[in-house]
C-alpha positions in Angstrom: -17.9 -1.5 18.6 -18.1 -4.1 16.1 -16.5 -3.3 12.8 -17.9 -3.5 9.4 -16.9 -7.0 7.3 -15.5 -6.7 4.1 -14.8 -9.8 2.5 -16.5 -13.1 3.8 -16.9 -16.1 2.1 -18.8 -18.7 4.0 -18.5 -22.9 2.9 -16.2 -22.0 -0.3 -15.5 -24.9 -2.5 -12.7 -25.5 -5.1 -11.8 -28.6 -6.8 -9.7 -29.0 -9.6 -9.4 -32.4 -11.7 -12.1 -34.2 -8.9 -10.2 -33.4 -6.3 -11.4 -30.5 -3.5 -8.5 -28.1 -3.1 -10.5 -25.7 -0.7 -12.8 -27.0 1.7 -15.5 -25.4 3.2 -13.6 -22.5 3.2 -14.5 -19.8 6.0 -12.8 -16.6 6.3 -13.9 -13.1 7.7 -12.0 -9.8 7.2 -13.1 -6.9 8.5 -12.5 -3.5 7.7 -9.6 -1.0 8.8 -7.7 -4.1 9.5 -4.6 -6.2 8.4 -5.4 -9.7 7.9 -2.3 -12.0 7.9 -3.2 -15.3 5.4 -0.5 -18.1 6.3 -0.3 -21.6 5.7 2.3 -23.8 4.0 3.3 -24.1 0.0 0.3 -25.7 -1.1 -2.1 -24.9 1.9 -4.2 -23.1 -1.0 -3.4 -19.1 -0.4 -2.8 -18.3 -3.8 -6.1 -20.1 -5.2 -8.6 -18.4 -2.0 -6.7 -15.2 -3.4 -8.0 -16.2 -6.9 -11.4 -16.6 -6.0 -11.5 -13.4 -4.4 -10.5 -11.7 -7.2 -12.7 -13.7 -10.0 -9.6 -15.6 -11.6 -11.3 -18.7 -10.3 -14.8 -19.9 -10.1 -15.5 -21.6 -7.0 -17.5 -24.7 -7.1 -19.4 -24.4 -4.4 -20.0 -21.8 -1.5 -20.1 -17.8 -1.2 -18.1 -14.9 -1.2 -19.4 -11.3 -0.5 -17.0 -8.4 -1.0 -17.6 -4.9 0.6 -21.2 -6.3 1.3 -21.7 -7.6 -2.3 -22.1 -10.9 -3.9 -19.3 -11.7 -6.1 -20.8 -14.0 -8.3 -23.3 -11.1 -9.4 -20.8 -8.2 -8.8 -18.0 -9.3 -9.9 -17.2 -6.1 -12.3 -17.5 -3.6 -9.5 -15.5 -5.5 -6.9 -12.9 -5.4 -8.6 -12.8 -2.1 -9.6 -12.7 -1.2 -5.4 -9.7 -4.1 -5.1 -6.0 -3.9 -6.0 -4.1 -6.8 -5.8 -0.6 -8.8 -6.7 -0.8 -12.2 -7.4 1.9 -14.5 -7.9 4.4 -12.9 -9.8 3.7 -9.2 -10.9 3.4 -9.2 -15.2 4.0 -6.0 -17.6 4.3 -4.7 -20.4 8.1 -5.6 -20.7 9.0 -2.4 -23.5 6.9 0.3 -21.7 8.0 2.3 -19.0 6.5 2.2 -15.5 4.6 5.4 -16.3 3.1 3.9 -19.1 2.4 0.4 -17.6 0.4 2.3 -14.8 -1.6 4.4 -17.7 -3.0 1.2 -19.1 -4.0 0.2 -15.8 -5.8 3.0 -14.9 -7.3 3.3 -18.5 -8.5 -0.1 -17.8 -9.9 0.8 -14.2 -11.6 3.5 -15.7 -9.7 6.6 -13.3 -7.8 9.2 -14.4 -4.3 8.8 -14.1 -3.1 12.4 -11.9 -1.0 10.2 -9.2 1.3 8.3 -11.1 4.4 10.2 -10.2 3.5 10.2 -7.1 2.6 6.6 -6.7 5.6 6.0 -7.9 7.7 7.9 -5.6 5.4 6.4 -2.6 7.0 3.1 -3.8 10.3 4.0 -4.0 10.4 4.4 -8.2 11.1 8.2 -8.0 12.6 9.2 -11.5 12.5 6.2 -13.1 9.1 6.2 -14.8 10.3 6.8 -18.3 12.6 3.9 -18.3 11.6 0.4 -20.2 10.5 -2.5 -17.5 12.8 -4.8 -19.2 15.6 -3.1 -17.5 14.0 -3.4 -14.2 15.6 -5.9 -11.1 13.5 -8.1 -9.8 12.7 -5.9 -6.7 12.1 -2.9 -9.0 9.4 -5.1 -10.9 7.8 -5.9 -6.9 7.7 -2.2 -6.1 6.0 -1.5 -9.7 3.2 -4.5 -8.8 2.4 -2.2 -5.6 2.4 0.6 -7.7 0.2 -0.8 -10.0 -2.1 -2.3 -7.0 -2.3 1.1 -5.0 -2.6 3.6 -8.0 -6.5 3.5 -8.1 -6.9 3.9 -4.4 -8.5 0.6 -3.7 -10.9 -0.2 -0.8 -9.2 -3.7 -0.5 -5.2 -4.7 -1.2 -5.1 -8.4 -1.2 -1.2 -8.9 -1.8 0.4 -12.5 -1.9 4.0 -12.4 -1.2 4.3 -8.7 -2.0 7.6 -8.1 -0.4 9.7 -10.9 -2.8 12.4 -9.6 -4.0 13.0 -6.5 -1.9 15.9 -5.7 0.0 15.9 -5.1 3.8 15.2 -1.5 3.4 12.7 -2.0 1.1 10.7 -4.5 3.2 10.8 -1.5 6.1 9.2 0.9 3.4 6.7 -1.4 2.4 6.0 -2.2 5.6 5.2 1.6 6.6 3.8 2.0 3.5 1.1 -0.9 4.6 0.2 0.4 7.6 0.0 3.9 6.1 -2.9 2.8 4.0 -4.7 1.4 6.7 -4.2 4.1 9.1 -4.8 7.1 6.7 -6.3 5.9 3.8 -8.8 3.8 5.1 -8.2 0.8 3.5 -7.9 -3.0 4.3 -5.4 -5.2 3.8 -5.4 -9.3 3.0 -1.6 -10.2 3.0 0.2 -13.8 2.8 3.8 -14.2 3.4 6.4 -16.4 4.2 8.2 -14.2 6.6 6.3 -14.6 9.7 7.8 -11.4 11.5 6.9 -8.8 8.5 3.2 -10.4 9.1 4.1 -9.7 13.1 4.6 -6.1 12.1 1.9 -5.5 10.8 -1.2 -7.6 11.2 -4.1 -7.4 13.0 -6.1 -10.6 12.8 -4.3 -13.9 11.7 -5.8 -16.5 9.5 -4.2 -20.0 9.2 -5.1 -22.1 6.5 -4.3 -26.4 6.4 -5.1 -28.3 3.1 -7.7 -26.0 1.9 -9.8 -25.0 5.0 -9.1 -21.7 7.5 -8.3 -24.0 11.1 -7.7 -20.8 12.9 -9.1 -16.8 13.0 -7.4 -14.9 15.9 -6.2 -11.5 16.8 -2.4 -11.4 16.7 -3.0 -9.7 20.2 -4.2 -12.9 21.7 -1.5 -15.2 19.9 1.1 -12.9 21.8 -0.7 -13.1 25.4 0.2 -17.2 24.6 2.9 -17.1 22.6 5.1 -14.5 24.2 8.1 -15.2 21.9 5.9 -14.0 18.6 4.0 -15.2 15.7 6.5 -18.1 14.7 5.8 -19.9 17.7 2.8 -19.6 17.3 2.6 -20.7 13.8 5.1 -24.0 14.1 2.9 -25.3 17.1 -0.1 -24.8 14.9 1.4 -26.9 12.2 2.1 -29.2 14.5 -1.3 -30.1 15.2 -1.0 -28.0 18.7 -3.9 -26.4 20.6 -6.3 -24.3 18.4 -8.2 -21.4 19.7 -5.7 -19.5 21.4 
């Protein structure tokens, strides 16, 4: 059975200063799923991530979200999308609690899972305490927080596991596929380590100076590539076969 697609963008264009950054950019994600976004610095993850979310304006193309167009949707979109984006930024003298109150007030949902959304990512009993003391993989588990808190359809998380110790990648990991499995929701991801992405994705994206060269199942990539997804990947940069 096929499954439902939510987010497509079909021919996306950006250019900044005259120059096209994204090209004809392609991508399909569809729902229930783990989508693993990888390219090299530069490829242009962080801006597609940007358009999705309606920091940037593309100059060309489409993108629909949960069956919507963006460009006439934009307001509700995002209010069924969490995300982090770069590098997580808070209010630096307020507490986790309160960081994630001004969210929500700003989402428009009432706030009754804080405590627990906190706990979920590993911040159990330290909600009252100012963000300014937090470490770096405190202020990563706080961004999750802060993307998972309003239940979201759609997670699109860029790097989200910087920062975080071994143990913390596992939880996030479980975590991840926790709200796919059970809370029905799906998941855009881009990181640099290539077995995290092996852990937990579905369908893998590749993306080369601006434009998506590759949409496959990670199932397939391991029927080829029996030694995993950096194989995979390094041939691909290479300029080896496509289409696996």
């Amino acid at each position: 059975m096929k499954k439902e697609v939510v987010i497509k963008t079909k021919r996306l264009v950006k250019t900044f200063k005259g120059k096209e950054v994204i090209k004809n950019f392609d991508m399909t994600v569809q729902k229930g799923t783990i989508y693993g976004f990888l390219g090299a610095n530069g490829a242009g993850k962080t801006t597609v991530f940007k358009l999705l979310m309606g920091l940037l304006i593309p100059n060309a193309g489409k993108i629909e979200i949960l069956g919507l167009d963006h460009a006439e949707n934009k307001y509700e979109i995002l209010q069924c999308i969490g995300s982090i984006i770069e590098t997580p930024i808070f209010y630096e003298h307020l507490s986790a609690k309160e960081n994630l109150e001004i969210h929500l007030s700003y989402m428009g949902v009432p706030n009754s899972h804080i405590e627990n959304t906190l706990e979920i990512v590993g911040l159990k009993g330290v909600g009252k305490q100012p963000v300014s003391e937090f470490s770096l993989g405190m202020r990563q588990r706080l961004g999750i927080a802060r993307a998972i808190i309003h239940k979201p359809k759609i997670l699109i998380l860029d790097e989200p596991i910087n920062g975080l110790d071994p143990i913390g990648i596992r939880e996030m990991r479980e975590l991840f596929i926790d709200l796919v499995t059970n809370q029905n929701m799906t998941i855009l991801i881009s990181s640099h380590i290539l077995s995290e992405i092996e852990h937990i994705a579905d369908t893998i994206g590749v993306i080369v100076d601006g434009n998506i060269i590759e949409e496959v199942t990670l199932s397939s990539i391991k029927e080829q590539y029996p030694d995993g997804l950096e194989d995979y990947f390094f041939n691909l940069m290479k300029g080896g076969n496509k289409n696996v």
